[in-house]
C-alpha positions as CSV (number, residue, x, y, z in Angstrom):
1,X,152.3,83.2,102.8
2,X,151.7,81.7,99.2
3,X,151.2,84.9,98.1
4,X,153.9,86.6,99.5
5,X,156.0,83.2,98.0
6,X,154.5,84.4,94.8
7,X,155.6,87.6,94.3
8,X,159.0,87.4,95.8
9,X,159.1,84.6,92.8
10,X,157.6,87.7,90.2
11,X,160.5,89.9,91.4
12,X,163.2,87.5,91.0
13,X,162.2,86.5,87.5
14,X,161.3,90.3,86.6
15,X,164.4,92.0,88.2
16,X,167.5,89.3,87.9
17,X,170.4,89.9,86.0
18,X,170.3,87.0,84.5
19,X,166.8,88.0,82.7
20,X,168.4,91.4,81.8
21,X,171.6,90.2,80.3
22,X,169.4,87.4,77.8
23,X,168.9,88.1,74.0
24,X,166.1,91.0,74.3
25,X,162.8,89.0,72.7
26,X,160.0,91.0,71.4
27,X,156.4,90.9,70.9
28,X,153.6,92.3,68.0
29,X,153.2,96.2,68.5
30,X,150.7,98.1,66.5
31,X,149.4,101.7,66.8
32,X,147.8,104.3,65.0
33,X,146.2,107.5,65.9
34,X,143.6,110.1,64.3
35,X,142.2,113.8,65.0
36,X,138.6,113.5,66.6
37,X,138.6,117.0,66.9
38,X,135.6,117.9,64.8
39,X,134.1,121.6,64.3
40,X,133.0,123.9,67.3
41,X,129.8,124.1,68.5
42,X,129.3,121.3,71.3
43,X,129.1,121.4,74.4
44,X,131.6,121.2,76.7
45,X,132.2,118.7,79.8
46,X,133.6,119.3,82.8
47,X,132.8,122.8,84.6
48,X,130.1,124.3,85.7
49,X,130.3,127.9,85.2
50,X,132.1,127.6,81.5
51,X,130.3,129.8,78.5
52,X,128.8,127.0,76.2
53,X,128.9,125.7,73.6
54,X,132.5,125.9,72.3
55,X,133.4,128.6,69.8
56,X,136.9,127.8,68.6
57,X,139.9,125.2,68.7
58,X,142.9,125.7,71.4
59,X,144.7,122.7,70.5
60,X,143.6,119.5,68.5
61,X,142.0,116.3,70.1
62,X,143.5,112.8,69.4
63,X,142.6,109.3,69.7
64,X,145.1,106.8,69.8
65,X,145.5,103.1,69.4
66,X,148.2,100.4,70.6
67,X,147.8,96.6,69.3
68,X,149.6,94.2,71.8
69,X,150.2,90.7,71.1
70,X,152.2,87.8,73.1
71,X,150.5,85.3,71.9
72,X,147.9,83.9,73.6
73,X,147.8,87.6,75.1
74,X,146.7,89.9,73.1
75,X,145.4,93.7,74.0
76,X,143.7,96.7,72.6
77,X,144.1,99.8,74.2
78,X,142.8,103.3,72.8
79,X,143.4,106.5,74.8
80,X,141.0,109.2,73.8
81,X,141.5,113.1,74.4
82,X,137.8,113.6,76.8
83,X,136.7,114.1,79.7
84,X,135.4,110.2,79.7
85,X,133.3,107.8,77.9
86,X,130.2,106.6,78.5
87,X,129.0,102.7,79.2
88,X,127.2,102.8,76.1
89,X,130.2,103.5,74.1
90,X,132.7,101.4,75.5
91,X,130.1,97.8,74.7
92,X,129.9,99.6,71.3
93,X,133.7,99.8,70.5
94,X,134.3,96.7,72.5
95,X,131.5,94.5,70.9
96,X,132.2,95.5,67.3
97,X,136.0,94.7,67.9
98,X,136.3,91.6,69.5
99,X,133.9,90.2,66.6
100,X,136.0,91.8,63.9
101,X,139.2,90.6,66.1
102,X,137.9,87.2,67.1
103,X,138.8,88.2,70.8
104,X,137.2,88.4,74.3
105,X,135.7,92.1,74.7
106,X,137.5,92.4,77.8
107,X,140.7,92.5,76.2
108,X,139.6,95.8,74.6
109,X,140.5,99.0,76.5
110,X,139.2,102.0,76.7
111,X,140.6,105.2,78.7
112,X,140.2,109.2,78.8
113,X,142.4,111.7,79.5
114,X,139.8,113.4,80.9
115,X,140.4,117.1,79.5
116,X,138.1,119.3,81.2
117,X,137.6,121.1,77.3
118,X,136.6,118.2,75.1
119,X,132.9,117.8,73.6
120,X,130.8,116.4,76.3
121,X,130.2,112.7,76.1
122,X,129.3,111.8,79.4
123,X,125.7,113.9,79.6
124,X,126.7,115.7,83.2
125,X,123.8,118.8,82.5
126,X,124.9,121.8,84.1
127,X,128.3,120.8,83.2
128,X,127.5,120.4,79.6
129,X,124.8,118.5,77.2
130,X,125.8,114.9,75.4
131,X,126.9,115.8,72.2
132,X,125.5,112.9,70.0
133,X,126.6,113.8,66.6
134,X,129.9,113.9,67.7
135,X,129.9,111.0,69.2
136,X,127.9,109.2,66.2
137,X,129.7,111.0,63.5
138,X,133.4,111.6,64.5
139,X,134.2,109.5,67.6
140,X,132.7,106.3,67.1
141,X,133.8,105.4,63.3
142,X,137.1,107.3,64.4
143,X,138.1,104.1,67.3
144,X,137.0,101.4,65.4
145,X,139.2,102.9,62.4
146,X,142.3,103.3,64.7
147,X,142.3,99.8,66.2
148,X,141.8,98.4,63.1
149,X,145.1,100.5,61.9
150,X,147.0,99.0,64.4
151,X,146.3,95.9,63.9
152,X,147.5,95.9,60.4
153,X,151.0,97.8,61.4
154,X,151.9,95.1,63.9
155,X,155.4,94.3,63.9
156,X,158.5,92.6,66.5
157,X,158.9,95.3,69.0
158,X,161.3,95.1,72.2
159,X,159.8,96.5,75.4
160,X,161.5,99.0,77.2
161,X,160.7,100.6,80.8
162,X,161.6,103.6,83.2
163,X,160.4,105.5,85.6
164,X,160.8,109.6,86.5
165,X,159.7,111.6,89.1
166,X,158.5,115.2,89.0
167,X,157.4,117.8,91.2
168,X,154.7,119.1,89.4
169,X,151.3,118.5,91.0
170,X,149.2,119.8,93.7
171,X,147.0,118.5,96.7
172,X,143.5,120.2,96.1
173,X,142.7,121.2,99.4
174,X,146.1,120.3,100.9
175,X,150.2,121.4,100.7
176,X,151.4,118.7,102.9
177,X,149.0,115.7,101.8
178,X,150.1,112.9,99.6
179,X,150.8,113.7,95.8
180,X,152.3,111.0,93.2
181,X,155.6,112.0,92.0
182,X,156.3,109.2,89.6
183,X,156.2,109.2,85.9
184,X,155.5,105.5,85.1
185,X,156.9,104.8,81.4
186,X,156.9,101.9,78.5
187,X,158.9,101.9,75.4
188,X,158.8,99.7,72.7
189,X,161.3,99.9,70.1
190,X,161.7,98.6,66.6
191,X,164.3,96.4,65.3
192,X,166.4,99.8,63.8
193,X,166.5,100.8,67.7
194,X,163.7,103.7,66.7
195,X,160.5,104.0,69.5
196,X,157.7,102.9,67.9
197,X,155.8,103.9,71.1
198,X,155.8,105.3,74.6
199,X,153.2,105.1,77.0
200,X,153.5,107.2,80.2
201,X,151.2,108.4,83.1
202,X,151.7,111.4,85.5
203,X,148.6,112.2,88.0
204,X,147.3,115.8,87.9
205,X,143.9,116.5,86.4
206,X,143.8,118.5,83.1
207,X,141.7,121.5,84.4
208,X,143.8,124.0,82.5
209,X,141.2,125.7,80.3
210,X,137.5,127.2,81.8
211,X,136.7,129.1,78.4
212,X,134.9,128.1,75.2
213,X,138.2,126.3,73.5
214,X,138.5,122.8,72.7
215,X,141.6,121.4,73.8
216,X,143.8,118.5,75.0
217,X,144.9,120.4,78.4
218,X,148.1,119.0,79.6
219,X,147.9,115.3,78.0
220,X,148.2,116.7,75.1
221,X,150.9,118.9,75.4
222,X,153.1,115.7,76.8
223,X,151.7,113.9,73.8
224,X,153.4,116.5,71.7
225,X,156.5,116.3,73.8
226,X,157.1,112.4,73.0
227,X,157.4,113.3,69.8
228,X,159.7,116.1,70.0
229,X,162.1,114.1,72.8
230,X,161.9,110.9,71.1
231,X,161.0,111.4,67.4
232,X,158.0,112.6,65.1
233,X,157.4,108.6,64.3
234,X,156.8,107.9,68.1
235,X,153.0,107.4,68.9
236,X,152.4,109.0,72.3
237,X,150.0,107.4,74.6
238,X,149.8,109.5,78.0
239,X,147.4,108.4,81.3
240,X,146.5,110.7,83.5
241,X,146.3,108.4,86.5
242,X,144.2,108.5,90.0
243,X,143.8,112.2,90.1
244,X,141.1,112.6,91.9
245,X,142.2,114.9,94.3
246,X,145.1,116.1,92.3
247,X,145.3,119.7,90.3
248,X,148.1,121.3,88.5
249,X,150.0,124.3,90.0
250,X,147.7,127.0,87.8
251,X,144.5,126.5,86.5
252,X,141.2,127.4,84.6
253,X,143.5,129.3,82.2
254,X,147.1,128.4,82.0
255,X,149.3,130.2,79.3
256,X,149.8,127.8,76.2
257,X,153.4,128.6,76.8
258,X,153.3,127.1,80.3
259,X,151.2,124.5,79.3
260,X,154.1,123.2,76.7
261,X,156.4,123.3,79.5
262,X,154.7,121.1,81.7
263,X,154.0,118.4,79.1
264,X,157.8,119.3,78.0
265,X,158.9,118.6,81.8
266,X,156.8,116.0,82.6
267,X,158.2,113.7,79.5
268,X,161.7,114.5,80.3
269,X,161.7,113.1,83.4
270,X,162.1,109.8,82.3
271,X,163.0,110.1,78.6
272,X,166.6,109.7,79.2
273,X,166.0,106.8,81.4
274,X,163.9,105.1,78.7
275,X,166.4,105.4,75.8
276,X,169.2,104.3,77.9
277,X,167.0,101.4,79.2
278,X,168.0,97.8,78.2
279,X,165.2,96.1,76.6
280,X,163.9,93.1,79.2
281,X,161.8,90.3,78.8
282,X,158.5,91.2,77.5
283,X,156.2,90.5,80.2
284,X,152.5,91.0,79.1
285,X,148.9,90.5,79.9
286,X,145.5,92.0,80.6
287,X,142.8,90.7,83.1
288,X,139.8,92.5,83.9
289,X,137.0,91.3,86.0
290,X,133.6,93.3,87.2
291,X,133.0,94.7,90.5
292,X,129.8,95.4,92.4
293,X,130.4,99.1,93.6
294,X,128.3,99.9,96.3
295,X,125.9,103.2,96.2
296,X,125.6,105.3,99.3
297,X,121.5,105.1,98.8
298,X,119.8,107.6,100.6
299,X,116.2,107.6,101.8
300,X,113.8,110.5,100.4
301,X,114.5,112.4,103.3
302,X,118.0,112.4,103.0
303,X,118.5,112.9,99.1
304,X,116.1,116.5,99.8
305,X,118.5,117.5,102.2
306,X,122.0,116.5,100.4
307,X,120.2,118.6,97.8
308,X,119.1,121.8,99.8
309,X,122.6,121.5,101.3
310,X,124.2,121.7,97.8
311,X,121.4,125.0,96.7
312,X,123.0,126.7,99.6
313,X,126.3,126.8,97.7
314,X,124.9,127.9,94.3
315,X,122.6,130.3,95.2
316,X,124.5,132.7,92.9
317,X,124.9,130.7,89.5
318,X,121.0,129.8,88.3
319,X,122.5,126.6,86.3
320,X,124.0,125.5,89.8
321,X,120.2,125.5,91.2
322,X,119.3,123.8,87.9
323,X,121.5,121.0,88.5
324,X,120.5,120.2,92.1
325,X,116.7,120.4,90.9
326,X,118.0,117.7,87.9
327,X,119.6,115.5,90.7
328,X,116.9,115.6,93.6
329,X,114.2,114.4,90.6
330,X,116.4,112.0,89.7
331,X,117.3,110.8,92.8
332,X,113.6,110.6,93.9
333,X,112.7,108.7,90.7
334,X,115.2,106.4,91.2
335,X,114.6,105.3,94.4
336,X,110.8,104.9,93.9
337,X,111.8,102.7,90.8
338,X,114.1,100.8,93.4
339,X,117.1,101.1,91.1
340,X,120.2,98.8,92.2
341,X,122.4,100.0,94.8
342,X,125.5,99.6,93.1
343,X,127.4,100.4,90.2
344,X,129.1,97.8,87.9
345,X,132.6,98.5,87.3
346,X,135.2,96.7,84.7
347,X,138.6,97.5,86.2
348,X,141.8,95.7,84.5
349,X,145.2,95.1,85.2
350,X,147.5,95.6,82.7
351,X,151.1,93.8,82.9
352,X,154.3,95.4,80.6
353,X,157.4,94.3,81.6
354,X,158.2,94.7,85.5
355,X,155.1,97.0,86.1
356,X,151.6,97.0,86.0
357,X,149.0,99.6,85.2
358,X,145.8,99.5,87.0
359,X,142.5,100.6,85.8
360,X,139.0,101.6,86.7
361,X,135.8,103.4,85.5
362,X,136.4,106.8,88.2
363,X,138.0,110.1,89.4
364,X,140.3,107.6,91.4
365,X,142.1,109.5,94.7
366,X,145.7,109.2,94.2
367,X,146.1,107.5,97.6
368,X,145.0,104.4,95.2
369,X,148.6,104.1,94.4
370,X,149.4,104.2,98.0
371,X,147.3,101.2,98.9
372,X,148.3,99.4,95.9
373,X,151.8,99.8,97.3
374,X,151.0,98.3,100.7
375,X,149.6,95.3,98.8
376,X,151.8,94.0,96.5
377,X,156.0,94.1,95.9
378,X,155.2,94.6,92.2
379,X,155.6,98.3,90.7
380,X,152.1,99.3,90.7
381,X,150.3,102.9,88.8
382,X,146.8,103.5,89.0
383,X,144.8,104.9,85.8
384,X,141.6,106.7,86.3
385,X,138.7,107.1,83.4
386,X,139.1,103.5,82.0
387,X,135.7,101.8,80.6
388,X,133.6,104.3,81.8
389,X,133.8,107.3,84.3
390,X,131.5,106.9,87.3
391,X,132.8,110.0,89.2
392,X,134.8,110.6,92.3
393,X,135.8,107.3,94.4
394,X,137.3,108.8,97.7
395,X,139.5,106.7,100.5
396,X,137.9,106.5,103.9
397,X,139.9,109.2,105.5
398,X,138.3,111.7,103.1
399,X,134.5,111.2,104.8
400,X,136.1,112.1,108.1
401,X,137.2,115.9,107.0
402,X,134.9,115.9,104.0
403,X,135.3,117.4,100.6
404,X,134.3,118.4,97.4
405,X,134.5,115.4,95.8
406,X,131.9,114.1,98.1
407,X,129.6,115.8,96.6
408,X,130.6,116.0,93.3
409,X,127.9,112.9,92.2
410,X,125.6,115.9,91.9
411,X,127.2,116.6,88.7
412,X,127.6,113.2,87.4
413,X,123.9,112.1,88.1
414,X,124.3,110.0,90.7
415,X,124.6,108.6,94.2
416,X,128.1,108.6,95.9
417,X,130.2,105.3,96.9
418,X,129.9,104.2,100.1
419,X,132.4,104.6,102.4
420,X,135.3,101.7,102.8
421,X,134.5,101.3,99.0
422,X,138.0,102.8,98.1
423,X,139.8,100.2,99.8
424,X,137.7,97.5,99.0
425,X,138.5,98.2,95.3
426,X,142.3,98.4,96.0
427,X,141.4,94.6,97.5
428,X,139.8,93.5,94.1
429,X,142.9,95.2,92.1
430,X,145.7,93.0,93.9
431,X,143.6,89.8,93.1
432,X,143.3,91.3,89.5
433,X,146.9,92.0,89.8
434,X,148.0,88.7,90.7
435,X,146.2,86.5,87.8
436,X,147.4,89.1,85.6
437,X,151.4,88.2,86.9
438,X,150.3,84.7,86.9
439,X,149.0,84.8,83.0
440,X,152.0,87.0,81.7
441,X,155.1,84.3,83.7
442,X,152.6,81.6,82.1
443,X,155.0,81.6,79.0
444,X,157.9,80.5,80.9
């Protein structure tokens, strides 16, 4: 009952007229963004039968940083164009900037686009080899330089929000099964009424491009579509979401004609909506917290048999066989170590004005949003590849019929959730959810 109290309370103060009609107040926006780009040659992460290493650019890669501050809130969030990043990363670029910005490392953000043609960062093997000097050389120095950048072009910003819908996205396996429509967006605008930046999120995974080309895949050609809807100063910042089980109506090798139409569609859904939008109280916050994620840990028996089951697929691809020899060692290894039998996972809750993005470290299904939905009155969008990328994380209905995805930890080097795990991290969320309310109505 309290918290049903609560969040009738959130919507009243978040949705009244009252609130809307009020002097707009603002709060400290920063951004900046760079090419990470660099020169051909690595590998590539995220198929399995892609020619390696990359030969040539399709379209440019982009990190980008937004400073946040509400004082005492205060957030940095950087959206890189990969396929995800790495633990050992993220406590890099987190560690280094909360001592430069006196702030708790948790309130550094990290999240991927996850393009499927971005130099492999995440070390999946068969699906491409780590490349470290990219990493070292170009990524790293290129984040830290960014959220420092942002930092220094703070400045009073009014928060604007909308939210479009578009009929874009498939079901994998599916043409009746659940598929998130919305376009989730946040503007904030300088004092000239100019967007400074827009953040947006659509769910459909960037698996565009199964050649040798870098590229941005869909994100980026949204990203580029910000700029042309809103203007050439706006700094795009585009989450795929919980697209887990979500593709795009073409793939593997989508014209870059099409490719602009999507990102052009996709953005002007809700553009119109967002300019038009009157500017509300800025409502902001971030709370993460870490979650125990438990392992579905097989015995030796049954990690030789998940892996001859998996050989029986691949018999034709000599890298696929590769792969399942990788895994079954690992596995093996593992177990005889007695290696934990969970994964630790930093999820956060991010509130901007009346609605909250939601964030973990996996290939979220979108049904997250779904549950999310059933839990809370507030206006809820799950965000997928966010400190860290742990692979698939499937709802329990998905172990009943079975699917790809449950099998996919072969790729990523591990061992897959257990089932029920979906839901209890949907659980976690709304209690994330609700400090993260509590903190941002704290100023009132």
């Amino acid at each position: 009952m309290k918290q049903i109290l609560f969040f009738l309370l959130v919507s009243i103060l978040l949705f009244s007229p009252f609130v809307c009609a009020a002097a707009p107040e603002t709060l400290q926006v920063g951004v900046a963004s760079v090419d990470v780009t660099g020169t051909p040659g690595p590998h590539l992460g995220g198929y399995l039968l892609r020619p390696q290493p990359s030969t040539h650019v399709r379209t440019r890669l982009f990190a980008r940083a937004v400073y946040l501050e509400n004082k005492p809130e205060i957030l940095v969030w950087i959206v890189i164009d990969s396929l995800g990043l790495p633990q050992n990363i993220n406590a890099k670029i987190k560690t280094a900037l909360a001592d430069e910005f006196g702030i708790e490392p948790w309130r550094i953000v990290l999240s991927a686009t996850h393009t499927h043609s971005a130099p492999d960062l995440l070390d999946l093997g068969n699906l491409g080899w780590y490349a470290g000097d990219y990493a070292e050389s170009v990524l790293i120095p290129n984040l830290l330089k960014i959220a420092r950048d942002a930092k220094a072009s703070a400045e009073a910003c009014s928060m604007v929000s909308a939210t479009g819908e578009i009929d874009l996205a498939i079901h994998r396996t599916s043409g009746k099964a659940y598929v998130e429509k919305r376009v989730p967006a946040v503007g904030f605008k300088r004092a000239d009424g100019s967007f400074k930046a827009v953040m947006l999120g659509y769910t459909m995974h960037p698996v565009c491009y199964c050649t040798e080309a870098i590229a941005s895949e869909w994100p980026g050609a949204a990203a580029d579509a910000v700029r042309k809807l809103f203007a050439s100063g706006t700094e795009p910042f585009v989450f795929q979401g919980a697209c887990g089980n979500i593709n795009p109506p073409k793939k593997d090798d989508v014209p870059d004609e099409e490719m602009q139409t999507w990102g052009t569609n996709i953005v002007d859904s809700v553009a119109q909506q967002l300019k038009s939008a009157e500017p509300q109280k800025p409502y902001f916050a971030v709370r993460t917290r870490h979650v125990a994620m438990l392992l579905d840990y097989p015995d030796a028996k049954g990690i030789q048999e998940f892996a001859a089951s998996q050989r029986k697929g691949l018999t034709a691809y000599p890298l696929g066989l590769d792969g399942c020899d990788n895994w079954e060692r690992w596995a093996m290894q593992y177990c005889n170590d007695g290696g934990p039998d969970f994964r630790d996972a930093e999820i956060a809750a991010v509130v901007l004005g009346d609605r909250v993005f939601v964030t973990g470290p996996f290939e979220t299904f979108a049904h997250m949003n779904q549950e999310l939905a059933k839990r809370t009155t507030i206006d809820c969008f799950a965000v997928g590849y966010t400190n860290g990328c742990y692979g698939y994380l499937a709802p329990d209905a998905a172990y009943e019929v079975g699917s790809y995805e449950l099998g996919a930890h072969l790729w990523y080097i591990s061992f897959r959730f257990k089932r029920g795990e979906f839901e209890r991290l949907a659980d976690s969320s709304v209690q994330l959810i609700q400090q993260a309310l509590e903190a941002a109505q704290r100023r009132e």
